[in-house]
C-alpha positions, 0 to 999 in steps of 0.5 A: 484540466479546466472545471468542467472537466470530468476529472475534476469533479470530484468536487462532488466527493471532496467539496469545493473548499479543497485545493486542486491539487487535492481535487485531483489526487485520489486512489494514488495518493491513498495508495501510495500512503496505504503502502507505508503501513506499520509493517512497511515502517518495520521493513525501513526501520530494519534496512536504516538499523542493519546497513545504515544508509546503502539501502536507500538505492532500492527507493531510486530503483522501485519508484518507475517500477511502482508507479508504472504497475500502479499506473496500469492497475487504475487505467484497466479500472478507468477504461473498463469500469470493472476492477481487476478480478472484474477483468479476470473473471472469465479470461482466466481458469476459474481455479486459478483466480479461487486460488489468487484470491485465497492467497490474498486474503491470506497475505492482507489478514496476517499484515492486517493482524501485524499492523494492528499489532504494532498500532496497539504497541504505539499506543502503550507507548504513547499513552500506556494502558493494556496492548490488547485494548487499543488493538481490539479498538482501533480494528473496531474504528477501522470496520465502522469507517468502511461500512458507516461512514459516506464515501464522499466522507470516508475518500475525504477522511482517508486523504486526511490520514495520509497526512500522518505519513509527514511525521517521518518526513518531520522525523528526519529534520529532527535528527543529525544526518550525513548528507553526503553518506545518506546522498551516496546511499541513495544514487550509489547502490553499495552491494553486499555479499551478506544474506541478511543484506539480500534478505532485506533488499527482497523484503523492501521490494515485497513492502513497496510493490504488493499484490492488494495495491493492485487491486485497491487503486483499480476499485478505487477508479471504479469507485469514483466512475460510479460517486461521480455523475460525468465520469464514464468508463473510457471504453464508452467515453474515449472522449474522457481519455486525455484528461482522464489519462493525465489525471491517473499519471499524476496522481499514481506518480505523485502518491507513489512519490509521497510513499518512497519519500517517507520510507526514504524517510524512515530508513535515513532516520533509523540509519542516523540513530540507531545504525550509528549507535550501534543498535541494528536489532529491530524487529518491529515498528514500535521498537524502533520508536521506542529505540529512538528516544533516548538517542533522538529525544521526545520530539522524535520518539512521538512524531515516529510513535503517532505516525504508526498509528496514523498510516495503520488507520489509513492502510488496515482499510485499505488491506480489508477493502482490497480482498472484499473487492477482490473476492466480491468481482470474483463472486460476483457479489455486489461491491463497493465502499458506497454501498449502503451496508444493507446492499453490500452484506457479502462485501461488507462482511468480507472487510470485517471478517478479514479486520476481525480474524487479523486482530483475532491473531494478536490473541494468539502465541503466533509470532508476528515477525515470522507471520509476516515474513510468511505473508512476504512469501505469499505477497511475492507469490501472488504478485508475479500471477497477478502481474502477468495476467493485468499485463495479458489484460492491458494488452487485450483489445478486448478488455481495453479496445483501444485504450490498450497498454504499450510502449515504456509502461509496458516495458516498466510493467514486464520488468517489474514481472522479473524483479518480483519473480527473482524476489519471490525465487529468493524468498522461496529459496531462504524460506525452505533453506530455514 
């Protein structure tokens, strides 16, 4: 890619000081980084508890799988300027599509209200003071960024975040670790018999591979068409492709790297610290941290603990933004984060609605980790619908021209169709089996 190139022009959006690499890194990389939210932290954190490191495989397994659906997901938003449910509206029976975006927005308020949950109990841990506090406050944060903050400032803001995520990398070097069972682990999968192992294995593959990530990497590369003044959809400006297409290949692989590095992270961490001392029952993000400390010390216990914090405030906005572009497309509502708040009321209303009935439930007596496995349930439902129908769209010439999917990514996309239908059977199945 040279300078003049409409790929790297988000010099308008980030500034020049920026390297390139970061230049050229955008809805991936956030994506990616969003995926490893609080929740996600907890679903690691019981994998490395309960079975040590034979868990690592299903990092090895979901990466091609990740970044193929991620990748499809920003080429329909490139080629066609509109986001998925943009796409759907009108190709789909519309109570269908009201159907998908209530189970969404369902799906992101529960993992919004858990993850400010386990926000506000890394706060006590790290500072003290009321749980309740800290929840209501950085929900608050989390509005205000969206609507108040210039998207060109708030892109800039959510790259910055996903640095947070290196505290687990960091974590993990502060830790004594078995090389060669953790290397085994990784490129060996070590199948079990037991229904918790199973269970854990649906439950990585629900966190990784979920349905608002689809729609926020799309909106996103919607989003930067619109902030930055070369960028045009490619059905309009095929000439843009080549560039644009390596631009989405390398951003989708690489943030999609960073996401199964850190979970890979995290499950090695809790597999070298709490799996060996014998420690397997953790339910949530800030148990583990707190869990940590008497065996990996101070140093451990506050890289883990910031991190929480850190990847909430990147992926809570990320949960909210997707179901506000989702219902906003389907609505036909007027939709994107550089609106001023006055033109995007519904939008804007959407994403704090969805932030306040999530914090909301953390005044509740609803237990957090049956709400989420409830949200798994619905993530893995909602996500082979929304599978197919952007693969029925990736192929469609209509929607795509000649810009349409084919090939190994299509192959990775229908793969990835099955793996989540058998997770989500399995879900269904241990949900009514109580």
């Amino acid at each position: 890619m040279n300078k003049d190139d409409p790929e790297v022009q988000a010099d308008a959006v980030v500034g020049p000081s920026k390297p390139r690499l970061l230049r050229v890194l955008g809805p991936g990389l956030i994506t990616g980084a969003s995926d490893d939210d609080p929740s996600g932290i907890a679903t690691y954190s019981q994998a490395g508890a309960l079975f040590g490191y034979s868990l690592l495989w299903t990092m090895l397994l979901t990466y091609p799988l990740m970044v193929a659906v991620q990748e499809i997901s920003a080429r329909i938003g490139r080629t066609t300027g509109k986001g998925i449910c943009g796409n759907i509206i009108g190709r789909f029976p519309a109570p269908l599509i009201y159907a998908l975006v209530g189970l969404l927005f369902f799906a992101n308020v529960i993992n919004i209200g858990a993850d400010l949950g386990a926000m506000g109990d890394a706060g006590v841990l790290l500072m003290g003071g009321p749980r309740l506090l800290y929840v209501v406050g950085l929900g608050a944060i989390c509005i205000l960024m969206q609507i108040f903050l210039q998207y060109a400032r708030y892109v800039s803001v959510l790259k910055w975040l996903a640095l947070a995520l290196f505290a687990y990398v960091a974590t993990l070097f502060a830790v004594r670790v078995s090389w060669g069972d953790a290397l085994t682990g990784l490129l060996l999968p070590n199948l079990s018999m037991q229904s918790n192992y199973w269970q854990t294995v649906v439950a990585i593959f629900g966190t990784t591979i979920s349905p608002y990530l689809f729609f926020w990497q799309a909106s996103q590369e919607v989003e930067d068409i619109n902030e930055i003044p070369r960028r045009q959809p490619l059905n309009r400006k095929p000439q843009q492709a080549k560039s644009a297409l390596q631009r989405i290949r390398l951003d989708t692989a690489v943030g999609m790297a960073f996401s199964n590095l850190v979970a890979i992270s995290i499950m090695m961490t809790v597999a070298a610290t709490l799996h060996v001392a014998g420690k397997t029952n953790i339910e949530s993000s800030a148990q583990a941290a707190e869990a940590l400390r008497p065996i990996a010390g101070d140093y451990a216990f506050l890289l883990f603990a910031a991190g929480i914090v850190g990847t909430g405030l990147l992926s809570i906005p990320v949960l909210a933004g997707s179901a506000a572009y989702a219902a906003g497309e389907t609505f036909r509502w007027r939709t994107g984060l550089a609106l001023d708040p006055r033109e995007g009321k519904a939008f804007y209303a959407t994403i704090a609605v969805a932030t306040i009935i999530g914090t909301i439930l953390n005044f509740t007596p609803i237990d957090p980790i049956k709400a989420l496995f409830y949200s798994a349930v619905v993530n893995g439902l909602v996500a082979v619908p929304v599978l197919i129908a952007m693969l029925i769209l990736a192929r469609d010439t209509r929607v795509m021209k000649t810009f349409r999917i084919q090939g190994m990514l299509l192959t990775l996309g229908w793969i990835t169709v099955i793996v989540m239908g058998a997770a989500a059977a399995a879900m269904g199945a241990q949900f009514f089996a109580g």
